[in-house]
BARO-665142 format. One record per residue (C-alpha): z, x, y. Coordinates in steps of 0.5 Angstrom, whole numbers, plus 500, padded with zeros to 3 digits. Example, Ala and Ser with C-alpha at 12.3 -4.5 7.8 and 13.67 -1.06 7.14 Angstrom:
// BARO-665142
516525491/514527498/
END
This chain:
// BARO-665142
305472693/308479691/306485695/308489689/301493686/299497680/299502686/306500689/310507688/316507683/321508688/318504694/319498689/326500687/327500695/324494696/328490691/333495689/334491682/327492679/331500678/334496672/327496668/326502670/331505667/330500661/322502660/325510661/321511667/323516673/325511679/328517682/325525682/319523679/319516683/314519688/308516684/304509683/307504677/300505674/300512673/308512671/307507666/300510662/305515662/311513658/305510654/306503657/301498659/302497667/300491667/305489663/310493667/308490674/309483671/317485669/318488676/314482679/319477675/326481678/322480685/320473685/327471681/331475687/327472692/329465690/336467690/336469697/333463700/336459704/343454702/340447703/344443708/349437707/350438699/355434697/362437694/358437687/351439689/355445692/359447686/352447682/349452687/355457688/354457681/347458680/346463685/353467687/356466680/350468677/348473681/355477679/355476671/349480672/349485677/356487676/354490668/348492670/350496676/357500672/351505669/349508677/357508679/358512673/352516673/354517681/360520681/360524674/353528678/356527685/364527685/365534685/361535692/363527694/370526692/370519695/365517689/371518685/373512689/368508689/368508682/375506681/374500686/368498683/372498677/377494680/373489683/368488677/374486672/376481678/370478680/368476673/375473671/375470677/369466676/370465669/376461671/373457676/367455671/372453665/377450669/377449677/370447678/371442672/378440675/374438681/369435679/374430675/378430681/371428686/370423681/376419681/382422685/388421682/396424684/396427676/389432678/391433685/397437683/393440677/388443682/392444688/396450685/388454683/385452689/391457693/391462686/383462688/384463695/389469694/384472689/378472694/383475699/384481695/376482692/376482700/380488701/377493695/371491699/373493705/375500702/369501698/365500706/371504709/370511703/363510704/362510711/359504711/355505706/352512710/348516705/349524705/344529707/343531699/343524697/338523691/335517689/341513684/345516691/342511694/340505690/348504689/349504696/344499696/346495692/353495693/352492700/348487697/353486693/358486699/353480702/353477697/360476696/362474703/357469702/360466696/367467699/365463705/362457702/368456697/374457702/371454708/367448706/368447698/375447698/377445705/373439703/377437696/383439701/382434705/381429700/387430696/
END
């Protein structure tokens, strides 16, 4: 059941699930500054039935808490491409557009004082675009080959798929550096003094995102692929 309440302050809610501030800043309701209020009092502000703005915060919260649980054990090699699929997958092609318009806001606002927002907008830059054609690639044509190969293994697939598998692994290395830079020009992700509330929201959820890659990073290197590997 969720804790989340017409009494729940704005900014305690995007706190507590940093990409409920997606709706927020759709609805034009002030997260940040003027986050210090009930949902309530800041929907009847914009005009806004608060019932109806608890249900869209409710919805992100109940929808991230189901990607958070835990991975089922023993899945087979398929059963495991479909949950990489359903939740790391999933959770990049939406969170990487949806976090461009902080970055941006960050460093535009922050980057004179914090040059290494500056940075941080170019890794993330940077990664965004490799993430997203990465899994894109494995969608449309490694998850595809192997699937065929796991159906029926054959010479002709295995040298088909043995190149993407160590293409794949080389791109998961190097999202993995930008990552490592982006905590290192952070500094772990360690806010400022005069950090505002975007200031800390795309901290947030930049760590998420670097949890949750390493994640996805770990079930395809070390159990999916090695265990194709294996088999071919």
């Amino acid at each position: 059941m969720s804790s989340l309440t017409l009494q729940s302050q704005v900014a305690d809610i995007v706190t507590a699930v940093p990409q409920t501030a997606d709706v927020f800043r759709k609805l034009r309701i002030d997260f940040c500054c003027g986050g210090q209020v009930p949902l309530e009092q800041a929907a009847l502000k914009r005009g806004l039935e608060p019932n109806e703005v608890l249900e869209q915060v409710q919805l992100v919260e109940s929808k991230f808490a189901e990607c958070e649980q835990s991975r089922p054990a023993d899945l087979t090699e398929l059963e495991l491409i479909d949950y990489i699929q359903k939740k790391h997958h999933a959770f990049l092609k939406e969170e990487l557009p949806a976090l461009v318009p902080y970055v941006t806001k960050l460093a535009r606002v922050h980057g004179g004082s914090h040059p290494e927002l500056l940075r941080v907008r170019e890794l993330f830059t940077d990664l965004k675009q490799e993430l997203l054609e990465h899994t894109n690639d494995e969608d449309e044509v490694v998850f595809p080959l192997i699937t065929r190969f796991m159906n029926e293994p054959n010479s002709e697939t295995t040298e088909a798929l043995r190149p993407h598998i160590s293409e794949l692994e080389g791109e998961h290395e190097s999202a993995g550096c930008l990552l490592k830079e982006i905590r290192e020009v952070t500094s772990g992700f360690v806010l400022s003094a005069d950090a505002c509330g975007t200031y800390r929201l795309v901290y947030q959820r930049l760590a998420y995102l670097e949890q949750d890659t390493y994640d996805h990073i770990h079930l395809e290197n070390n159990i999916l692929f090695r265990n194709v590997c294996t088999v071919m």
